[in-house]
N, C-alpha and C positions, 0 to 999 in steps of 0.2 A: 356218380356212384362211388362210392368206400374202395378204398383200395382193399381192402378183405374178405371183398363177396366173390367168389368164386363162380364164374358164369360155365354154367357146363354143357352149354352148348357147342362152346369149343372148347369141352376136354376131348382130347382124340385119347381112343380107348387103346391099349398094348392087343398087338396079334399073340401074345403069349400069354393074357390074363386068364386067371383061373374061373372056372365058371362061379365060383363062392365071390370072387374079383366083380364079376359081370353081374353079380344078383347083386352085391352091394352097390355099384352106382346104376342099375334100373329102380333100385329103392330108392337112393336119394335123388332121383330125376322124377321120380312122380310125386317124389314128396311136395318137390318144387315146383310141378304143375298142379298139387293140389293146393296152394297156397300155403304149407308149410313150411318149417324150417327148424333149427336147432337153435337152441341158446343156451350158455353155461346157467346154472344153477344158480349162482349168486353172478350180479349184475359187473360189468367191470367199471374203472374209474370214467373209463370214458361214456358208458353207458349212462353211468349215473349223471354225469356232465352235459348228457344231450338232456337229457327226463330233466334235469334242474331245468335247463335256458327254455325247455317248450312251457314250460309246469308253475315258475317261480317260487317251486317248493325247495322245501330245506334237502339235504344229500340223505338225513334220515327219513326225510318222509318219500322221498323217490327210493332208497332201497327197501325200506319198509311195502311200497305198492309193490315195486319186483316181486319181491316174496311174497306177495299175498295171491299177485297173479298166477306164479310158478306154483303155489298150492291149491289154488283152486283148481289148475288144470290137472296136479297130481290125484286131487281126490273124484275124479272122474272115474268111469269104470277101466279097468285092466286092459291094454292096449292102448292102440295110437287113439285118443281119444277126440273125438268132434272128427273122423273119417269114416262117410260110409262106405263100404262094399261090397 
């Protein structure tokens, strides 16, 4: 596993967090049980370096798919989009 994925199942929460504190990691824990996640907007070097070696495509053609992916989620309707509730 990435040294950058943050498993937060063992983040221990502060006895002094705010409850604004505690609604933002019960959102990003369901996110993570809903099979969601975050990603920058534009892809990074190393991103694009994974997408090249799986893909054997060029670095524009791998940011090129990033972005088309990021915009097809963006033109979904208004919220978290593909979550039912």
């Amino acid at each position: 596993m990435p040294d950058k994925i943050v498993r937060l199942e063992k983040f221990k929460r502060k006895a002094a967090m705010s409850p604004l504190g505690e609604l933002a990691l019960d959102m990003v824990e369901f996110m993570g049980r809903s099979g969601l996640t975050t990603t920058p907007r534009n892809p990074t070097d190393e991103m694009v370096a994974a997408g090249m070696a799986v893909s054997d495509g060029t670095e524009t053609q791998v940011r090129a798919i990033f972005t088309a992916m990021i915009a097809a989620y963006d033109a979904d309707e208004p919220g978290v989009a593909g979550v039912a509730g």
